[in-house]
Structures are given as C-alpha cells and as structure tokens.
C-alpha positions in Angstrom: 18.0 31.7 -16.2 14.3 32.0 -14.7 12.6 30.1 -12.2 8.9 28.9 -11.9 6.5 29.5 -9.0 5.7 25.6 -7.7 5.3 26.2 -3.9 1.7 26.4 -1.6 1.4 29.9 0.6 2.9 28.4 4.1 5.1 26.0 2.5 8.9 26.4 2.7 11.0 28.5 0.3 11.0 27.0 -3.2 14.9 25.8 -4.0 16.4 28.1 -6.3 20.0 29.9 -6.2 18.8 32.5 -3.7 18.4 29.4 -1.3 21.9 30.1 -0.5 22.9 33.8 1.2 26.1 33.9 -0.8 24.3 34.1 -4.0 21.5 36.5 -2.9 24.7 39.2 -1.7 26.2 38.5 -5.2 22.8 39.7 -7.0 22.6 42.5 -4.0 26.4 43.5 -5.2 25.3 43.4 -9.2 22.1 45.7 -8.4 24.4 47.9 -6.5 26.7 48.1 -9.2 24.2 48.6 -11.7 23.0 51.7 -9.4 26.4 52.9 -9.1 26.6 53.2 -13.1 23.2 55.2 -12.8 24.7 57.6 -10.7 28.0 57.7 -12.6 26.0 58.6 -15.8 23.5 60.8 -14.2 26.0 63.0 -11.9 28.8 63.0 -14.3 27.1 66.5 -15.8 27.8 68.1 -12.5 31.6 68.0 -11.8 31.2 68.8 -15.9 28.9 71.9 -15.9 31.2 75.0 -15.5 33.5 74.0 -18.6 30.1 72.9 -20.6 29.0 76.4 -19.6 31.7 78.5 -20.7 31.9 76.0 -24.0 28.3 76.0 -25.2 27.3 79.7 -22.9 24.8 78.2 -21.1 23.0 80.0 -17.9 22.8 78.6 -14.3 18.8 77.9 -15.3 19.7 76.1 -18.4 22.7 74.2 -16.3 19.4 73.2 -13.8 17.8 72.2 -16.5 19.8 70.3 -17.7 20.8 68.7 -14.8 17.0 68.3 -13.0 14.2 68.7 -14.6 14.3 67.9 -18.4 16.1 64.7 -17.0 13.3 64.1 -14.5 10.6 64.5 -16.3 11.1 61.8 -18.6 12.6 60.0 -15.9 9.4 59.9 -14.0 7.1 60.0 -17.2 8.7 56.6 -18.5 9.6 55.4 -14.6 5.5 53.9 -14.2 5.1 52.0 -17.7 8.4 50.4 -17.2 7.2 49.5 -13.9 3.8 47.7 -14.8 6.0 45.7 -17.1 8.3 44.7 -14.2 5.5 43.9 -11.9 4.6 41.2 -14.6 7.7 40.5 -16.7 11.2 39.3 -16.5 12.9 41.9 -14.2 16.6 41.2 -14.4 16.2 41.4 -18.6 14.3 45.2 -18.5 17.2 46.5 -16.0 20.1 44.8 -18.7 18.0 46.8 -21.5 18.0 49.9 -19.3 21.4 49.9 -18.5 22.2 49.3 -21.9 20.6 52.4 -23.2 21.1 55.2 -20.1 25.0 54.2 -20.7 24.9 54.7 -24.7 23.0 58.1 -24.2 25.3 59.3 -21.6 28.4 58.6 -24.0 26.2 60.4 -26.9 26.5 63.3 -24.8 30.1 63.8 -25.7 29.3 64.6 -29.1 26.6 67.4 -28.3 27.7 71.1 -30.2 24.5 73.0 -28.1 21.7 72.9 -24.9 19.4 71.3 -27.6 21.8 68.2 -28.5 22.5 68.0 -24.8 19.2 68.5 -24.0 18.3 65.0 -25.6 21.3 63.3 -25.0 19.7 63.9 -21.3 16.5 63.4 -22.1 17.9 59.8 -23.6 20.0 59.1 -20.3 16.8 59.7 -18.5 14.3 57.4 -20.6 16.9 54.6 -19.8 17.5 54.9 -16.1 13.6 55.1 -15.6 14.2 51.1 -16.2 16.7 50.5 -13.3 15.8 50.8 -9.7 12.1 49.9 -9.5 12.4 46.5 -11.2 15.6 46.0 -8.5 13.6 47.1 -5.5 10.9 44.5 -6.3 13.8 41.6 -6.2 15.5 42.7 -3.6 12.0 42.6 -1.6 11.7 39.1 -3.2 15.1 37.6 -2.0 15.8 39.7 1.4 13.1 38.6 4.1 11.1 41.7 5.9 13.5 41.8 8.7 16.5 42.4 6.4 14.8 44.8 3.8 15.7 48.1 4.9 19.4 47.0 5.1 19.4 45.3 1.7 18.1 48.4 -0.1 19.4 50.5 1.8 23.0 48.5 0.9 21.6 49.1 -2.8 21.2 52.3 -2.7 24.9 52.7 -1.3 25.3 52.8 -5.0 24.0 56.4 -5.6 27.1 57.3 -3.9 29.7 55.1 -5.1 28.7 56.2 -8.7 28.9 59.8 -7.4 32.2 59.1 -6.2 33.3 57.4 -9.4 31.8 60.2 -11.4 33.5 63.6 -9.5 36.8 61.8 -9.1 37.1 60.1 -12.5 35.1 62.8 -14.3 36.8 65.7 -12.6 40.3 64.2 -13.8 39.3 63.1 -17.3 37.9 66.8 -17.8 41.0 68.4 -16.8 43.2 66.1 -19.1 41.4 65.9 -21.9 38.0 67.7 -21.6 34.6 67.3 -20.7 33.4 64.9 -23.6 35.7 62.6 -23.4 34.9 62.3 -19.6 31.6 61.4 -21.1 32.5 59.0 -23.6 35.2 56.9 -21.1 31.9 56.9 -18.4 29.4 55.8 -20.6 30.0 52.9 -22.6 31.3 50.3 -20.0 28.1 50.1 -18.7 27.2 48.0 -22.0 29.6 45.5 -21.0 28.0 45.4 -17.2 24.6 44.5 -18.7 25.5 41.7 -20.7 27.2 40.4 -17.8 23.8 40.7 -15.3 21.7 39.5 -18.2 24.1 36.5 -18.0 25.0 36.0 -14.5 21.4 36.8 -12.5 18.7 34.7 -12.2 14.8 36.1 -12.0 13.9 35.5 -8.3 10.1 33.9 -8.0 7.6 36.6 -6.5 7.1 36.4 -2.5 9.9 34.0 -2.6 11.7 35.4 0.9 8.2 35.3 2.4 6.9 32.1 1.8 4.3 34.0 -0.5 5.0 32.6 -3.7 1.1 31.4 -5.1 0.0 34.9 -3.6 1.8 36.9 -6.0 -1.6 37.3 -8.8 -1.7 39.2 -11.4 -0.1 42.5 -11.5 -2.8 44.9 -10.8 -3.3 48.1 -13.2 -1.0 51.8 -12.4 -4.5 53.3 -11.2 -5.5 50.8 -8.8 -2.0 50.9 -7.3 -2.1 54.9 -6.9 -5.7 54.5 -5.6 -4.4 52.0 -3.2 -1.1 54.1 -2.0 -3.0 57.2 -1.6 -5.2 55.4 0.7 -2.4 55.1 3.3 -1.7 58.2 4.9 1.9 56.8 5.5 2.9 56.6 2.0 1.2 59.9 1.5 3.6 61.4 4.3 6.6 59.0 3.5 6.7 60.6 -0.5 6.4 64.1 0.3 9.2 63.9 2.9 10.8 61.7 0.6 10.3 64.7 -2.3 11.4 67.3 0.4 14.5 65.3 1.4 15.5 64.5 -2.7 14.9 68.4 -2.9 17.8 69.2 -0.2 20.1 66.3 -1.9 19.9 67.8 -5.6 19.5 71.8 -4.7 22.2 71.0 -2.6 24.3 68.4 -4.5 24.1 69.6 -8.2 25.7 72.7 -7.2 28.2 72.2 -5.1 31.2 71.7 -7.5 30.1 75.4 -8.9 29.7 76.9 -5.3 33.2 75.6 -4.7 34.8 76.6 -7.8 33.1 80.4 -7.7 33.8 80.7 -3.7 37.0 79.1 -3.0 40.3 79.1 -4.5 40.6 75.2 -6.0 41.5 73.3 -9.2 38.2 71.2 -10.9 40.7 67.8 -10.6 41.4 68.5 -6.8 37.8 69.4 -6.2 36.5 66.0 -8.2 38.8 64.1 -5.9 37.6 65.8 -2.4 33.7 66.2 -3.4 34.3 62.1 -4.3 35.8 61.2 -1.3 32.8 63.2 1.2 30.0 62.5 -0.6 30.7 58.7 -1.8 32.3 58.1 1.6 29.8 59.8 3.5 26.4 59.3 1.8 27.8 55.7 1.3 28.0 55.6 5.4 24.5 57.3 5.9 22.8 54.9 3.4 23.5 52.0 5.1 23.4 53.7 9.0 20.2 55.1 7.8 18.9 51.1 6.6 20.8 49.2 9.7 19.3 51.6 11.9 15.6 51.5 10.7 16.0 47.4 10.6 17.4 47.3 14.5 15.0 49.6 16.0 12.2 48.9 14.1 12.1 45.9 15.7 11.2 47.0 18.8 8.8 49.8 17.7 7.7 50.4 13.7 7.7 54.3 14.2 11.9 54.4 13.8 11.8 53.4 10.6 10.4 57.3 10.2 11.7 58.8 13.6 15.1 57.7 12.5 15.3 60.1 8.7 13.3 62.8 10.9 16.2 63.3 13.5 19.1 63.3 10.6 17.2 65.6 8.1 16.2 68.3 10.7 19.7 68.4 11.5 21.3 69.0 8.0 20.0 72.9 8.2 22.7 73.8 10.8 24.9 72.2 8.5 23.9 74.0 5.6 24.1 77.2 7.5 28.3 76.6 8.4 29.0 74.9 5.2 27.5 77.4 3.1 28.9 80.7 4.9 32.3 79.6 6.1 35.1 81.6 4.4 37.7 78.1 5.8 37.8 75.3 2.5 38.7 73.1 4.6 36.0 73.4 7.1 33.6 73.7 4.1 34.9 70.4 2.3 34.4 68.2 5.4 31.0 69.3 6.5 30.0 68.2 2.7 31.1 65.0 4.1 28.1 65.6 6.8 25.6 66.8 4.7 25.5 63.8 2.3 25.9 61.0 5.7 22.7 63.2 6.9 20.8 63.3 3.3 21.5 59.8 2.3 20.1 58.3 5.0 16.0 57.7 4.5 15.9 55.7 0.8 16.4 52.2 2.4 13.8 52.7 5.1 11.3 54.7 3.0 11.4 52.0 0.2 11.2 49.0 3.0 8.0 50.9 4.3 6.3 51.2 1.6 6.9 47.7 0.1 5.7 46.6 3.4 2.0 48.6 2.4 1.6 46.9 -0.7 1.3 43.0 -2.5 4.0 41.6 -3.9 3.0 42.4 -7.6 2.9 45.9 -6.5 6.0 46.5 -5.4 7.8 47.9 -8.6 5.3 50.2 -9.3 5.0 51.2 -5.8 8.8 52.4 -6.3 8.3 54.1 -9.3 5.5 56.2 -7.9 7.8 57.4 -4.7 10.3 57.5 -7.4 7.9 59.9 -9.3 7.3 62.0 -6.9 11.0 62.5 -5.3 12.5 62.7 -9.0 9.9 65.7 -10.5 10.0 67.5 -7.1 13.5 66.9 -5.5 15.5 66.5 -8.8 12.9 68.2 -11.3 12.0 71.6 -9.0 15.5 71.7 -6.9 18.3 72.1 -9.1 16.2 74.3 -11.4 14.9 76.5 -8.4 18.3 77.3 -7.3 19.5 78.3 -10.5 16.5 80.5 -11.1 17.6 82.3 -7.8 21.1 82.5 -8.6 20.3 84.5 -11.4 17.9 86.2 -10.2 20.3 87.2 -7.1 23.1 87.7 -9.2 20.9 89.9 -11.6 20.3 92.1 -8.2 24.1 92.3 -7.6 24.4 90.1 -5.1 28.0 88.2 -4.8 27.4 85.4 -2.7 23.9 84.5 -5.3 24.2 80.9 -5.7 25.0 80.3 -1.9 22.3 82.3 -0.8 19.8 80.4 -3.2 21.0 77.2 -2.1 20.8 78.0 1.6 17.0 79.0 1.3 16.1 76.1 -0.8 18.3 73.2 1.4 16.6 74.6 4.8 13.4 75.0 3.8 13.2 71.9 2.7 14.7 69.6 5.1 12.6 71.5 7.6 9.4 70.8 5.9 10.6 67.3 4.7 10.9 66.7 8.7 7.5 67.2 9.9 5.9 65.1 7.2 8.0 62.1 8.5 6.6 62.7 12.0 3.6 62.5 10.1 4.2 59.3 8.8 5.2 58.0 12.3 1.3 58.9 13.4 0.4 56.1 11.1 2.7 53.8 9.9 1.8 50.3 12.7 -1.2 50.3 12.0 -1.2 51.0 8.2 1.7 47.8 7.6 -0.9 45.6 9.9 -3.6 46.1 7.7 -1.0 45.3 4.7 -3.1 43.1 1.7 -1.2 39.7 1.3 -2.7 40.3 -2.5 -3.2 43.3 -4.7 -6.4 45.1 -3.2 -9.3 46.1 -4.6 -9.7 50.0 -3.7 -13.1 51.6 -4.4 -12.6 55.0 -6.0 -12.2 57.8 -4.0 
C-alpha cells in the first residue's frame, strides 16, 4: 500500500490512513516495535559476553570489539547509502528488508566456533540495522506534525529500551538454560515474521504530509550537499558531538555493566538479566519519553529547551556514575542503573526533532543517518572498545577494580564534555530552525 502526492503547498492534508490519529499511533507502535527488535539483536551480545568469553577466550578488547566498533563501523558505513535510497524510495519496504536481514545475522551468530565467525555474524547484524531507524525518522516526521515530533520519536526510540529489556531478561535466562547460542537463535528469527507483517500492514506516508508540504518535497538532494548543508548549522554541529558524547556514556557504560556486575558483586547471570532488564528498559523507557514530552512542552515557549533540557540530565549522570560505580551495596548499585539509563536516554527524541526541523523534507533520512554516523562510530565504535582497552591495560598493572575504574573515566568525561556542546547548541538553535529551507538548499562549498 502507497500513496501519491496530489495536494498544492497550503492546501489541507491529502486523505490517506494517517488522516486518522488511531492509525498514525498504530504505525508509531510497528516502528517502535521494529526498534525494539534492533535493540534485542544488537544488545543480546552483552548479557552473552562473559560465557562467549570463557567459550571462545576472547579479551575484554576483543569483547569491545565485538560489541562497538566492528558493529559500528559498518553500521555507519552502510547507515548513508541506505539513507539516500530512503529519502527517494519506498521507506516502509527497505526497513522490512532490514529487519529481515539484522534478525537472520543475529540468529547466524549462534553457530559461530571463533572471534572471526562472530566477527561477521556482527558485522552482518550491523549491515542490516543500518536500514532501520533513518527511513522511520523520516515518516514519523511525515505523519507527526512539528509540535508533536519530539514526543513521537522520542516514543520510538522508547524502543532501544524495550529491546534491551527483552534482550537481558530473555537472553540472560535462555543462556543459563541452555546456553548462549541458543539465546541467539530464539532472538533472532522472529523478527522475520515482524517484517512480513509491517511490509503488509503499513502504508508509505506522502512526503510533508503532517505539514501541509506535500508538492515541496523535490527531489532528494545528493549525501554531499546534505553534509555541506548540516555542517553549515552550528546547531547540528553542536547537537552531533553532544549527541556522540552522550552515545559514548550509554555504550562505555551500558555494554559493560552485566561484566562489572558479575566480576564485583556476588549474583547469578539469570537474576542479573532480569534486574539489568527491569532498570534499564523501565528507566531509559521513562527518560526517552520525559526527555521528548519535555522538549515538546517547553519548547514551546522558548526553542533553547529542546537543548537546555539533555544538558541538565547528562551533567548530572557523573555523580551517578561516581556512587554506582564505587558502592560495595548491590542493591544500591542495581537501582542507581535504573538512574543512569532515565538520565542517558533522554536527548534522542529532541536531538532528532531538531535537526529534522534544520533540513527539507527529502532530507530528513539522511539527516538521521549522519547524526546516526557520528553517535554510532564515536559513542558505540570508540566507547565500548576504549573501556576495554583500559581494563586491560589496568588490569595488566594489577589493579582489581580495572574495568570500574575504566568505565568511570570514560562515562564522566564524557557526559561532562557532551554537556557543554549542548549549551552550545542552545547559542544557536532559534535562529538556525527560522532560517530552515522549505526545500533542499543549494550550499556553495565551503
């Protein structure tokens, strides 16, 4: 099912099944789910890793490698073609196709005998997901009016953590029972089943449909014109390295905790999957959309919150990091994780709402996949692998608290740094979304 672009710029909303709010929260809740089973497949490796190390003898730098940047890199690499295509093809058909294939590669993993095998297997996982959230942002921005954006995606990306919940509680149980590759296999291949039903069930929304933009759309303008164009605006500029900085904390942070908990605290891998499920899909599920309701309601009344608002809560994760990561009390230690991902999960929704506010409509996929390139390579390439580099390296030195201390230094660092370059952003964002193009711009070189 696909509809045509028949309406004049001004005229009222073409009629179409997003006419009606029920259907555009049903397509909202299949994007959602779709994210989830990214998340699922991409974070299942993580409640896996300490029984794939001992299995295979892998190293904490081979585990980040594994579980950050060989996956980013293609994630990224692949993450801007895909996006040129979904700035001028059928959107809902390349997320089906890259659903189909992250969920087959993740299952593939199950059958890997050594880092190489798994290496591709995520390398695979990786080349697929590349095709999921960019063509989604770009109809979500078509079918959720400006004023509702930030909440919509941010509602989307409420995903991330119900697929990290899903993956540490049902991964965490499976790989008790019956070991880590069939935890991969009983993950992966139901998400086969959940892209025939989106290919079958989801209409393609018309371009600039929410906005009353629909002949406005154009053609989709070429990967360097966009960069040009985003690098132009000093709030993107800020808005993706806070972004990177923030993604940095959530992965050097989040990819290790399962390991930090099982080498520092006396608990079972099942009881942990359960407990690191219930904080972090509970409470980066509540900071997603707090962080997206937030940005829409104040933002109202002054642009800036939709960067003061991730500035307050990511300055304030390092005194959380600092208790969390030194406390001898489990309990104490399991609940702030609950904090750290509320804090950390909050800036995707009004990040992505900003920067599809800089750009024309046909830019707006690949205007996700380049923030999606730069928080991916940095946040999930560099920050995982970082803090496994330093664990050994501290561990090498004979230190027995290594992997804490390396993830301490890397998380505030990071949100520090991540902080000032959304205060940045706040020193230009008005004035760069009232000089937004209606069209794809043409941008002189610069």
């Amino acid at each position: 099912m696909s509809m045509t672009n028949t309406s004049p710029a001004g005229a009222p909303p073409v009629e179409t099944p997003y006419s009606k709010a029920s259907y555009r929260y049903f397509v909202l809740g299949v994007l959602t789910l779709v994210y989830a089973l990214n998340f699922v497949d991409r974070q299942l490796l993580v409640i896996l890793q300490e029984q794939i190390k001992l299995e295979l003898d892998l190293s904490d730098t081979q585990l980040g490698l594994l579980s950050g940047f060989a996956f980013a890199l293609f994630y990224v690499s692949c993450g801007i073609p895909i996006a040129r295509w979904a700035d001028g093809g059928v959107r809902r058909n390349i997320i089906a196709l890259a659903l189909t294939v992250w969920s087959g590669m993740t299952a593939v993993s199950g059958l890997a005998q050594n880092f190489a095998h798994l290496l591709l297997a995520r390398v695979g996982v990786g080349v697929g997901e590349a095709g999921g959230s960019p063509p989604a942002h770009s109809m979500i921005s078509d079918i959720f009016p400006e004023k509702e954006r930030a909440t919509a995606l941010s509602i989307y990306s409420i995903g991330i953590y119900i697929g990290i919940l899903t993956g540490f509680a049902l991964g965490g149980f499976i790989a008790e029972a019956f070991g880590w590759r069939t935890a991969f296999f009983v993950v992966g291949l139901p998400g086969i089943l959940v892209a025939l039903f989106l290919r079958l069930t989801v209409a393609e929304p018309i371009r600039g449909w929410s906005e009353k933009r629909e002949s406005e759309a154009g053609e989709s303008p070429t990967f360097v014109t966009v960069l040009k164009f985003l690098w132009s605006r000093k709030t993107f500029r800020n808005l993706a390295l806070a972004g990177s900085l923030q993604a940095t904390v959530i992965y050097a942070i989040g990819n290790w905790l399962p390991s930090f908990f099982l080498r520092n605290h006396e608990i079972g891998l099942a009881e942990l999957g359960l407990w690191m499920a219930l904080t972090s899909g509970l409470g980066g599920g509540a900071g997603s959309f707090f962080g997206g309701w937030f940005a829409d309601r104040m933002g109202q009344r002054d642009r800036r919150w939709y960067v003061w608002g991730s500035a307050i809560l990511i300055l304030a994760i390092t005194p959380v990091l600092l208790v969390m990561l030194n406390t001898g009390n489990l309990a104490l230690a399991l609940a702030l994780t609950g904090v750290f991902h509320f804090l950390s999960a909050s800036y995707l929704g009004p990040a992505l709402a900003v920067s599809h506010g800089l750009v024309g409509l046909r830019m707006r996929a690949m205007t996700s996949a380049v923030f999606f390139f730069f928080i991916n390579l940095i946040g999930l390439g560099l920050g995982p692998l970082i803090v496994g580099y330093l664990s050994d390296t501290f561990a090498a030195a004979g230190s027995e608290t290594a992997l804490a201390t390396a993830m301490l230094i890397v998380g505030c660092a990071a949100s520090l740094w991540g902080g000032a370059h959304y205060l940045f952003a706040s020193r230009h964002i008005r004035g760069d979304i009232a000089n937004s193009p209606a069209t794809a711009p043409k941008v002189e070189s610069l």
